[in-house]
C-alpha positions as CSV (number, residue, x, y, z in Angstrom):
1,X,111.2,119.7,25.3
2,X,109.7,119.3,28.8
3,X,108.9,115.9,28.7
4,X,113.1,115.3,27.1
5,X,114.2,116.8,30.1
6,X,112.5,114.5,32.6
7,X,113.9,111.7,30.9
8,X,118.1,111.6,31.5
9,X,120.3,110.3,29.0
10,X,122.4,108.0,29.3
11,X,125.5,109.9,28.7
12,X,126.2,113.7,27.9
13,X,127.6,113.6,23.7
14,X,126.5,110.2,21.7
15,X,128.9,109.6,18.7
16,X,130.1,107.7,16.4
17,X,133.5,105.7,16.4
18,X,134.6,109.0,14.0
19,X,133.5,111.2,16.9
20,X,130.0,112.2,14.9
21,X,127.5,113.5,17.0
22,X,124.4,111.6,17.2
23,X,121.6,113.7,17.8
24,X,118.5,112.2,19.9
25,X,116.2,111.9,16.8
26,X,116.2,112.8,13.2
27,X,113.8,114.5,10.9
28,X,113.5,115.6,7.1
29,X,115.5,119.0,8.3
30,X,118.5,116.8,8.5
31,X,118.5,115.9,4.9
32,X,117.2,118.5,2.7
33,X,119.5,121.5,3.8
34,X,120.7,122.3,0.1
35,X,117.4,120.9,-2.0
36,X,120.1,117.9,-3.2
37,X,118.6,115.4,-1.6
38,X,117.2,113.0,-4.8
39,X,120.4,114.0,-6.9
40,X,122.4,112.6,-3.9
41,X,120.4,109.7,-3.3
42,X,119.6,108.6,-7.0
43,X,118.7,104.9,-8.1
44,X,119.6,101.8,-7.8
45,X,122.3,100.9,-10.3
46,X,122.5,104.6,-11.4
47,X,124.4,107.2,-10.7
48,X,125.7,108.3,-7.9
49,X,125.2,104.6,-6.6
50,X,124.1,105.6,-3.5
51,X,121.6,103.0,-3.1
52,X,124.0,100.3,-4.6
53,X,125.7,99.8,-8.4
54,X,122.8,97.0,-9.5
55,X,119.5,97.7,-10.2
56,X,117.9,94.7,-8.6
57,X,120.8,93.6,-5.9
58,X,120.6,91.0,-4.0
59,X,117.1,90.3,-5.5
60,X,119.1,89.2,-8.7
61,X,121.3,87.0,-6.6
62,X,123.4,87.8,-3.3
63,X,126.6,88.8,-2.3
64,X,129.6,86.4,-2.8
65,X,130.1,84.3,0.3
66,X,133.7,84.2,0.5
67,X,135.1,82.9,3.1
68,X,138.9,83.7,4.0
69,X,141.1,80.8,4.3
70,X,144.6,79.4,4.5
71,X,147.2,77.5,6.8
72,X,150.1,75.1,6.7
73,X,150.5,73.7,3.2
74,X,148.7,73.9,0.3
75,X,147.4,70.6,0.5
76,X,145.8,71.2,3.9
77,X,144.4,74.8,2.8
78,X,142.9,72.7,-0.5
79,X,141.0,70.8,1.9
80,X,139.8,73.6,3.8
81,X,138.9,75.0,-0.1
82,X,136.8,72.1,-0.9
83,X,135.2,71.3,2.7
84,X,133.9,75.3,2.4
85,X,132.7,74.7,-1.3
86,X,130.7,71.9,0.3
87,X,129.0,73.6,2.7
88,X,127.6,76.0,0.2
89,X,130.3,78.9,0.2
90,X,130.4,80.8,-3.8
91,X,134.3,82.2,-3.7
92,X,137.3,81.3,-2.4
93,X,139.2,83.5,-0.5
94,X,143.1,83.1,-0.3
95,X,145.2,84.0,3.3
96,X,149.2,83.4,2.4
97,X,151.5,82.8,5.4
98,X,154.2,85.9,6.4
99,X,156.9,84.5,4.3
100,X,155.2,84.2,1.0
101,X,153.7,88.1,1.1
102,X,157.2,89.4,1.6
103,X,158.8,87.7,-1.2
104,X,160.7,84.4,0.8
105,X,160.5,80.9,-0.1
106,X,159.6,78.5,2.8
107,X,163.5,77.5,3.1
108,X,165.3,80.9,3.8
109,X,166.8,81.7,7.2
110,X,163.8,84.5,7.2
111,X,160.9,82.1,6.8
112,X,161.8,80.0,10.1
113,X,158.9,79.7,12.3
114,X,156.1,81.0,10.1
115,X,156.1,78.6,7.8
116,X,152.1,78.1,7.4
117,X,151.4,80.3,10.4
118,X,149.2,83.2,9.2
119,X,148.4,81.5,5.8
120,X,148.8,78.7,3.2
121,X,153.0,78.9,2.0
122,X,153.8,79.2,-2.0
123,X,156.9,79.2,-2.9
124,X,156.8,77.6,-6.2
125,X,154.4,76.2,-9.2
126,X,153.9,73.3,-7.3
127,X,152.3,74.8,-4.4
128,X,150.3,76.5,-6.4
129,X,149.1,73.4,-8.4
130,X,148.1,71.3,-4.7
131,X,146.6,74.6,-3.8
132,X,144.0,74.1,-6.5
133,X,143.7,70.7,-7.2
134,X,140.5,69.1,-8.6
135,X,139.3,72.9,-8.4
136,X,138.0,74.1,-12.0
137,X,139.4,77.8,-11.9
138,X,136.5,78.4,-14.6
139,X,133.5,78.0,-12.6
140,X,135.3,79.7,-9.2
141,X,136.1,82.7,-8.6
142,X,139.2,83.8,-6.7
143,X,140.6,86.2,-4.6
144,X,144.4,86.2,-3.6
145,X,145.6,88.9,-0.3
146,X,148.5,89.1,-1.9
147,X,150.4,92.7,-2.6
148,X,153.9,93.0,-3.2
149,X,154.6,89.9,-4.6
150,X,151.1,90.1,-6.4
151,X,152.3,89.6,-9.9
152,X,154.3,86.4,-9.1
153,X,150.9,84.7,-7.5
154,X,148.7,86.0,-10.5
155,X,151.6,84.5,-12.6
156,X,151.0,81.3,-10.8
157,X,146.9,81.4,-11.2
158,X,147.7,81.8,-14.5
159,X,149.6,78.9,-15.5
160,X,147.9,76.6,-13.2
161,X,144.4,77.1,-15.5
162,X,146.7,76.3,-18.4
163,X,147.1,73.3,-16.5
164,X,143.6,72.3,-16.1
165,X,142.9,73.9,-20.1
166,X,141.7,77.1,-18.6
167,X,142.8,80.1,-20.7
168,X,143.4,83.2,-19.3
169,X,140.3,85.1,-20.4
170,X,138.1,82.5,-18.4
171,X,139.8,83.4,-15.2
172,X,138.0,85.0,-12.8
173,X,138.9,86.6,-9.7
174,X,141.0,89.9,-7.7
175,X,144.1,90.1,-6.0
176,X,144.8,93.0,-3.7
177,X,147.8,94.3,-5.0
178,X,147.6,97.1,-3.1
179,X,151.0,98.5,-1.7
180,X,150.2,102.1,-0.8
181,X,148.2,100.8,2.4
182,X,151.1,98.0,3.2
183,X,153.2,101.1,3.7
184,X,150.4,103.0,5.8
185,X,149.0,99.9,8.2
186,X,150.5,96.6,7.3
187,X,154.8,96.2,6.5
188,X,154.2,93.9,4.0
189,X,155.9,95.5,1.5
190,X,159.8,94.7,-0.5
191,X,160.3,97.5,-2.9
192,X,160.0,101.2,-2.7
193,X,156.7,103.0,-3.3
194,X,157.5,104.1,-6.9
195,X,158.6,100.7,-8.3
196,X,155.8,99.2,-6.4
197,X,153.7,102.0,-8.9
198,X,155.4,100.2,-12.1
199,X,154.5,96.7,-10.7
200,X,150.6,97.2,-10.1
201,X,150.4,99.3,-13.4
202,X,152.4,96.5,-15.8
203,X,149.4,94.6,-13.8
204,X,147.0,96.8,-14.9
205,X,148.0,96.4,-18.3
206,X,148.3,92.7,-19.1
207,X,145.2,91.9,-17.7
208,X,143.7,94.6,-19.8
209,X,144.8,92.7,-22.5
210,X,145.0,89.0,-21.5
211,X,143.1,88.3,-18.0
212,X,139.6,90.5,-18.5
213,X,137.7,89.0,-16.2
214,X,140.2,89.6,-13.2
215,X,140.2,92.2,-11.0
216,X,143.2,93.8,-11.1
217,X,143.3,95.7,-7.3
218,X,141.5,95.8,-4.4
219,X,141.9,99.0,-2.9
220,X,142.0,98.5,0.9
221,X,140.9,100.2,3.7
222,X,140.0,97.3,5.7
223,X,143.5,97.2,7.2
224,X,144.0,100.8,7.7
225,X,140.4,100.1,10.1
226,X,142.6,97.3,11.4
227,X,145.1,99.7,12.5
228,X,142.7,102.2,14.6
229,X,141.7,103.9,11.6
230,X,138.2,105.8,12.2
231,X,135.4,104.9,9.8
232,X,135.9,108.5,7.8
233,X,139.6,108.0,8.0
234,X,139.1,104.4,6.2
235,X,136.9,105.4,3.0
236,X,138.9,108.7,2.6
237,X,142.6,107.1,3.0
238,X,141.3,104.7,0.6
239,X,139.8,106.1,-2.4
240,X,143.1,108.8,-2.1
241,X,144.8,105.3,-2.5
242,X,142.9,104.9,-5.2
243,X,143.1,108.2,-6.8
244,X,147.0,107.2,-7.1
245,X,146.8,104.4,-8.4
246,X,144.4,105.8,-11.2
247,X,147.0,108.8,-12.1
248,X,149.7,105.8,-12.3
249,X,147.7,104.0,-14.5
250,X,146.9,107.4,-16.8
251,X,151.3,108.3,-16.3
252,X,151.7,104.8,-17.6
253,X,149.7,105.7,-20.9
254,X,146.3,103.5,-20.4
255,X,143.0,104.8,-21.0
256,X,140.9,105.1,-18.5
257,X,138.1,103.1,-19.2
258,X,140.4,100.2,-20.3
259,X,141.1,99.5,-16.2
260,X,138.8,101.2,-14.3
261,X,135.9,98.9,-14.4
262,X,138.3,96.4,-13.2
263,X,139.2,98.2,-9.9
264,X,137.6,96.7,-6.6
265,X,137.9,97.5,-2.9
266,X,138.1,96.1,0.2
267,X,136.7,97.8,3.3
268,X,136.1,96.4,7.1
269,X,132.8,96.4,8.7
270,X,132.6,97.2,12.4
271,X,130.4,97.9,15.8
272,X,128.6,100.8,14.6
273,X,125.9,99.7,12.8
274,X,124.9,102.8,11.0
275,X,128.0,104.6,10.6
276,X,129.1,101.4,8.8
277,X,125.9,101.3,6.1
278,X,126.6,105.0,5.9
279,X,130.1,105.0,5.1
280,X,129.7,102.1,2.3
281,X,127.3,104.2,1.0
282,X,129.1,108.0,1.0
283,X,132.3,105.5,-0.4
284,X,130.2,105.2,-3.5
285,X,129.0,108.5,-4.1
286,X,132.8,110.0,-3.7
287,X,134.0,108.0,-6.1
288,X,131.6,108.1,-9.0
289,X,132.0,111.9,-9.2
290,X,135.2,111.8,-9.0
291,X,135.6,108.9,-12.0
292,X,132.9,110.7,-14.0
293,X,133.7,114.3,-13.2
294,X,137.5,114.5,-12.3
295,X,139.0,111.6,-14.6
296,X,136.1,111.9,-17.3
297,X,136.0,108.1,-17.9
298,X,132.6,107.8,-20.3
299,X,132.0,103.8,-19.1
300,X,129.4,104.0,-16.2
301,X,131.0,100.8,-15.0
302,X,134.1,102.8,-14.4
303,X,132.1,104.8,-12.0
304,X,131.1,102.1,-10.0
305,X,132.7,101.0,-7.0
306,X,132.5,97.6,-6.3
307,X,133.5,96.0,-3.0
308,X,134.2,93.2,-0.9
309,X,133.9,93.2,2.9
310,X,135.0,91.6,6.3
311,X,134.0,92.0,9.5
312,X,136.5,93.7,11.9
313,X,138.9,91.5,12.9
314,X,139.8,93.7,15.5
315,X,136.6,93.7,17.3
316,X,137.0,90.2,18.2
317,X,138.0,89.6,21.7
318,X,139.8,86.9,23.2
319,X,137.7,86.9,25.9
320,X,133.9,84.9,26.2
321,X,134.6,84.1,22.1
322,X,131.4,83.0,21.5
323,X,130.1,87.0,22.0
324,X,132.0,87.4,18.7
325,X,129.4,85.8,16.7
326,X,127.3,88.4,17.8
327,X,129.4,91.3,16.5
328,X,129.9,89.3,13.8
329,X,126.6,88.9,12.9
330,X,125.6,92.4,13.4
331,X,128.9,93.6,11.0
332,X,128.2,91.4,8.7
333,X,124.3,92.8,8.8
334,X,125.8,95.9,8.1
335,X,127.9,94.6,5.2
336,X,124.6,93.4,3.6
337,X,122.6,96.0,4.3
338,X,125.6,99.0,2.8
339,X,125.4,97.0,-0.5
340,X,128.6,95.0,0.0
341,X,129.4,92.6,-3.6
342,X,131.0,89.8,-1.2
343,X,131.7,89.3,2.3
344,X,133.8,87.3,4.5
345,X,132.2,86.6,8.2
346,X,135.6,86.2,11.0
347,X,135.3,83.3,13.3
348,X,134.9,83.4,16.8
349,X,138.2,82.2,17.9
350,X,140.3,84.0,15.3
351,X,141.4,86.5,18.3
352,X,142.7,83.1,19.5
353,X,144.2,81.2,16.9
354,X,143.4,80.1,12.7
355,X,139.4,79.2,13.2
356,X,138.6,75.7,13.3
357,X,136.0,74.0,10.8
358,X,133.5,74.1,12.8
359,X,134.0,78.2,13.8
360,X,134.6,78.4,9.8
361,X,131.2,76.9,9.1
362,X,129.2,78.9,11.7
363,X,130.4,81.9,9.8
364,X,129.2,80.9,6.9
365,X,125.9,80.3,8.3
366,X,125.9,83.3,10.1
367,X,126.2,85.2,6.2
368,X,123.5,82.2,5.0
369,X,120.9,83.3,7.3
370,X,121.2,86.7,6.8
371,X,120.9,85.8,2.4
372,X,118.4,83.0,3.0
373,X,115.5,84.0,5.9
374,X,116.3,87.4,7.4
375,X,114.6,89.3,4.3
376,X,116.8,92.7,4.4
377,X,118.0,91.2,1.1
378,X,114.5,91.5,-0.9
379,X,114.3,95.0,-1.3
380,X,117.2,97.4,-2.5
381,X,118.6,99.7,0.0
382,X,115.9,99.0,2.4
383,X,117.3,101.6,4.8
384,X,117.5,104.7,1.9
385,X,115.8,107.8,3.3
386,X,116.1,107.4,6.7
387,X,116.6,110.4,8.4
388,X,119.5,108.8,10.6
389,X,121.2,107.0,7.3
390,X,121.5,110.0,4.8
391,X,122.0,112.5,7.5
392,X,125.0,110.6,8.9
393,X,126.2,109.4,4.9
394,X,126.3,113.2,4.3
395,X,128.1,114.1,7.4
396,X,130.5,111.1,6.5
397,X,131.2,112.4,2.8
398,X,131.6,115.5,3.9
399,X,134.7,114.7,6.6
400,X,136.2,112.2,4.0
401,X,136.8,115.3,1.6
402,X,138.3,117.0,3.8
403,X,141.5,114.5,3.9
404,X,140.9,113.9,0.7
405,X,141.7,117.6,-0.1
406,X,144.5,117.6,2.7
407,X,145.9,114.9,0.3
408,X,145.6,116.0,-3.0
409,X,147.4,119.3,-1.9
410,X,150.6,117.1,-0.6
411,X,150.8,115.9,-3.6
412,X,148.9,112.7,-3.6
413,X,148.6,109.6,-1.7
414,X,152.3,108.2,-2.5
415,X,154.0,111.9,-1.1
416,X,151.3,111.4,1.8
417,X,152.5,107.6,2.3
418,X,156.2,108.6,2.0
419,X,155.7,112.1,4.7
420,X,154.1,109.5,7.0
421,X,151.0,111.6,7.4
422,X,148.0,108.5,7.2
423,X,149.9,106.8,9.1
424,X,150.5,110.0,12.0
425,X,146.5,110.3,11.8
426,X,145.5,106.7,12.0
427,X,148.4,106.5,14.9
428,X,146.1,109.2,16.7
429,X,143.1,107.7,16.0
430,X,143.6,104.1,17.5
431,X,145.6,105.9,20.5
432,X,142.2,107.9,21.5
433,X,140.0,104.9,20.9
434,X,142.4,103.0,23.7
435,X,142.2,105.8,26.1
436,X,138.1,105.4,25.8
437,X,138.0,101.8,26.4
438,X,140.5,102.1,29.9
439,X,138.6,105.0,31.0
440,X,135.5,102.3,30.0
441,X,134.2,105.4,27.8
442,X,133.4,102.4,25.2
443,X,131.9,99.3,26.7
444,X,133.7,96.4,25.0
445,X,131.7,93.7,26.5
446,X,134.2,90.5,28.2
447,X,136.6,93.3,28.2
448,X,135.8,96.5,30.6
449,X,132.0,95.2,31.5
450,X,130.4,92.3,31.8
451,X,133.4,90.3,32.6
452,X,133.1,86.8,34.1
453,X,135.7,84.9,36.6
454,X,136.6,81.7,34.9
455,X,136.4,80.9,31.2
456,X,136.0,77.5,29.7
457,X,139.3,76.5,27.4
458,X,138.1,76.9,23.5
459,X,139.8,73.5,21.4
460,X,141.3,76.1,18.9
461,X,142.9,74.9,15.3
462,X,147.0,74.5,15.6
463,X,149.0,74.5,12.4
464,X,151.7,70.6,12.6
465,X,155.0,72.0,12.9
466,X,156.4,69.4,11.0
467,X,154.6,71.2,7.5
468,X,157.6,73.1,7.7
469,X,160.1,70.7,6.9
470,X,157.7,69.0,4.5
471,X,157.4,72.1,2.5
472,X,161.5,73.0,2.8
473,X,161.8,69.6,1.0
474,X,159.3,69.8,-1.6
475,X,161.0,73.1,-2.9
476,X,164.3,71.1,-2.6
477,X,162.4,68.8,-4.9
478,X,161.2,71.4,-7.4
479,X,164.9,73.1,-7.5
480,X,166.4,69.1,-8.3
481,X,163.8,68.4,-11.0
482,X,163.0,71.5,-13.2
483,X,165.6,72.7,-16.1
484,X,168.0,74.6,-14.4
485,X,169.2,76.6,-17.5
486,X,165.7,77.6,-18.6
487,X,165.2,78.9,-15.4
488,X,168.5,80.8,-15.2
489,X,167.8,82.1,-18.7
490,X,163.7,83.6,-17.5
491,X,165.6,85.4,-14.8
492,X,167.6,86.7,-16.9
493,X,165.1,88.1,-19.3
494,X,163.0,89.5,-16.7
495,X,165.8,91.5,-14.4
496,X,166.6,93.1,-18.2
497,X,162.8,93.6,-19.0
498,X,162.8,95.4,-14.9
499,X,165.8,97.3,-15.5
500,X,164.2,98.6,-19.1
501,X,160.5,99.8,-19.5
502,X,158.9,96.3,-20.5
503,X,155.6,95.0,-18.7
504,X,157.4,92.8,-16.5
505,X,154.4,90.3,-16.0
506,X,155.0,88.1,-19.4
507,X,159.0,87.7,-17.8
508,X,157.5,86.8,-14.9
509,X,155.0,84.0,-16.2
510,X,157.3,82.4,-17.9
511,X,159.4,82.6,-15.2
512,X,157.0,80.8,-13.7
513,X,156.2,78.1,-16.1
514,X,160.1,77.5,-15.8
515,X,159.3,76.5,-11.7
516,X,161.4,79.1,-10.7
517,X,160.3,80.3,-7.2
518,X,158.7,83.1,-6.0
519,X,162.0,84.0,-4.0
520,X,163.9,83.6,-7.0
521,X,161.2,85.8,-9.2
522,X,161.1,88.2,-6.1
523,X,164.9,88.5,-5.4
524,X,165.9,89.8,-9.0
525,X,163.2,92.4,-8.8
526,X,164.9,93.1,-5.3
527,X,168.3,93.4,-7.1
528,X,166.5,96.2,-10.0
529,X,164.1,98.1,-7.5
530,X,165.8,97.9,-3.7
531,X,164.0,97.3,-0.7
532,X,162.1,100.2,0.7
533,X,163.1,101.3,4.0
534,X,160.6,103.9,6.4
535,X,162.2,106.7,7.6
536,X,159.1,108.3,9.7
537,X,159.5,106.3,12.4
């Protein structure tokens, strides 16, 4: 103690970005206050999945390098597809522009000015066909950020590997189709919460029974962290996300076990080193008790949870970009190290602008050298039984229950969404995180410290306006050349299927097939359901 006291700290209270205390060192007292310590940390591949859900991890083979991409048209985001496949990326990752995740083909008055911005634009078939060209859609797997209009883009995925002779069962992939956060952190949503519900469980269903090999959700938390979420707030808004969906699924009359090995997440990965590995790791201990214990599905791969990961976009600074690569690096570290199933690295200019190929291929390599000659990815949870790690995953688990339980006594996630309560508490949350950077309580190097006078211009990626007009006329073209009446008569079908209690997802591929738009598709579910509408704020 004497010897502590001669030595000052650098500041009074270390915590984490949740506000944990971090105590000066750890020891075996920290982890073995109830005698639970090997039932909490368990195996590899076994229950609770603390240490990871595969027995050998990345020693079988590594995480999915999936890089995030997609601008202008499809035929530019192709080439971005292919270029990243080159350079030795294992997924593809799919960004839509503004227009397409809320429902609006590339020519309505809504669309003007984003057209391409944010994201590749699909507005019909044929988009969706240039998207993928000379792609086999058996041998890659794809994810789609897509929510509310999630089942049209499945729908599309689907009948462009009929194209190429790919039946449905051979698809592989996730879209995110996950509403409940778009109403929390993001405004991408079109229809109310409840027939949002019906939507992701008709999902849930077909692909049951036609698309196995796809997952079906992936619950995300990464945007909620996006919004100022805390690292606690993230996991526990999340898996009581999840929870909801999961009693949808059970209202809707599925079995458990038929959908729940199919449910993935989708969580951020920030500055905090260890909170990060920690909270990965308390994510997957939550939820296996609660699918084994509280839903009682029998499948142990029902109890897994399985997740994808990106580093925290927000995090990135505008400011001396190239220091991003470091945080990057150091996330996605994290990422690996938590026992992430893929990751996506951000560029260093993406606080700028869309990441050009060279920023896009530095962030692959940045996830390469990590898989290929750091050697954390040898041994299993090399950072199990650390003091510091299960300490501060306990403290995390613990603190994620408790808005868990706040939660569940509301009523569940969907009476929590519709209150405005997540959103009140990640409000709060990102508001005392500002106040610490201004009063330089958090260092944010470039930022509040560190700063430099003059800053060479970065040559940042810009999307061709003129894509635009390109893509307005090539939905002309698709309206000119398909069978009008076939397509008149699949709308028809499907507002009748909407109105009723059918799965609405075989309406809407053949819809589909038909080249009817995803406007089209989108605006006759807009007719049956509404628009949703927040009234909290």
């Amino acid at each position: 103690m004497e010897n502590s006291k001669k030595h000052k700290e650098r500041k009074e209270q270390f915590t984490t970005s949740s506000g944990i205390e971090v105590q000066r060192v750890y020891d075996v007292t920290d982890i073995a206050k109830d005698g639970s310590y090997e039932q909490k940390l368990g195996k590899p591949g076994m229950y609770p999945f603390t240490r990871g859900v595969q027995p050998t991890m990345y020693r079988g083979r590594l995480w999915t390098m999936r890089q995030y991409a997609g601008f202008g048209d499809a035929k530019q985001t192709n080439a971005r597809f292919r270029y990243l496949l080159e350079q030795g990326q294992t997924g593809l990752s799919t960004a839509f522009d503004l227009p397409t995740q809320i429902g609006y083909d590339c020519d309505h008055p809504y669309a003007r000015g984003e057209v391409g911005k944010v994201g590749v634009s699909i507005s019909s078939l044929v988009d969706m066909e240039m998207l993928f060209d000379s792609i086999p859609l058996d041998r890659v797997s794809t994810s789609m950020t897509i929510n509310a209009p999630a089942s049209v883009l499945l729908a599309m995925y689907i009948v462009v590997g009929e194209k190429q002779g790919v039946s449905m069962d051979k698809l592989s992939g996730t879209i995110q189709n996950d509403i409940l956060k778009e109403y929390v952190a993001r405004g991408t949503y079109i229809y109310p919460p409840q027939a949002s519900m019906r939507l992701i469980t008709d999902i849930f269903s077909y692909c049951a029974n036609h698309v196995p090999n796809f997952n079906t959700i992936s619950i995300s938390g990464y945007h909620m962290r996006e919004a100022g979420s805390t690292a606690v707030q993230e996991i526990a808004f999340t898996l009581a996300n999840a929870r909801a969906y999961v009693d949808a699924a059970l209202a809707a009359g599925l079995e458990i076990d038929d959908f729940a090995p199919r449910l993935s997440f989708f969580f951020n990965a920030h500055n905090h080193f260890f909170e990060e590995i920690a909270k990965f790791r308390a994510a997957r201990r939550i939820w296996a008790r609660f699918m084994r214990d509280e839903y009682h599905a029998k499948n142990p791969k029902s109890w897994q949870l399985r997740f994808h990961t990106q580093t925290g976009g927000s995090t990135l600074t505008a400011q001396q970009p190239d220091n991003n690569i470091i945080r990057v690096t150091l996330q996605a570290l994290a990422a690996v190290l938590g026992g992430t199933q893929s990751l996506h690295t951000n560029s260093r200019d993406e606080a700028l602008a869309l990441p050009t190929e060279e920023s896009a291929r530095i962030a692959l390599r940045t996830q390469q050298i990590i898989g290929y000659e750091s050697g954390v990815a040898d041994t299993v949870d090399p950072l199990g039984g650390s003091y510091y790690v299960e300490s501060l995953t306990d403290e995390i688990e613990r603190q994620a229950l408790i808005y868990m339980d706040s939660i569940q006594q509301m009523g569940g996630a969907v009476h929590a969404v519709e209150q405005g309560y997540m959103q009140r508490e990640i409000q709060s949350a990102a508001y005392e995180t500002q106040l610490r950077i201004e009063h330089k309580d958090e260092v944010v190097i470039g930022v509040n410290a560190f700063t430099v006078d003059t800053e060479e211009e970065p040559i940042l990626h810009k999307v061709d306006p003129h894509l635009e007009i390109e893509a307005q006329e090539r939905i002309r073209d698709v309206r000119q050349k398909r069978d009008a009446q076939t397509v008149k008569q699949t709308l028809i079908d499907l507002k009748e299927a909407a109105c009723g209690t059918k799965n609405v997802m075989p309406y809407i591929v053949e819809a589909v097939r038909a080249y009817a738009t995803l406007g089209e598709i989108c605006d006759v579910l807009r007719e049956v359901f509404g628009e949703y509408s927040p009234e909290h704020f």
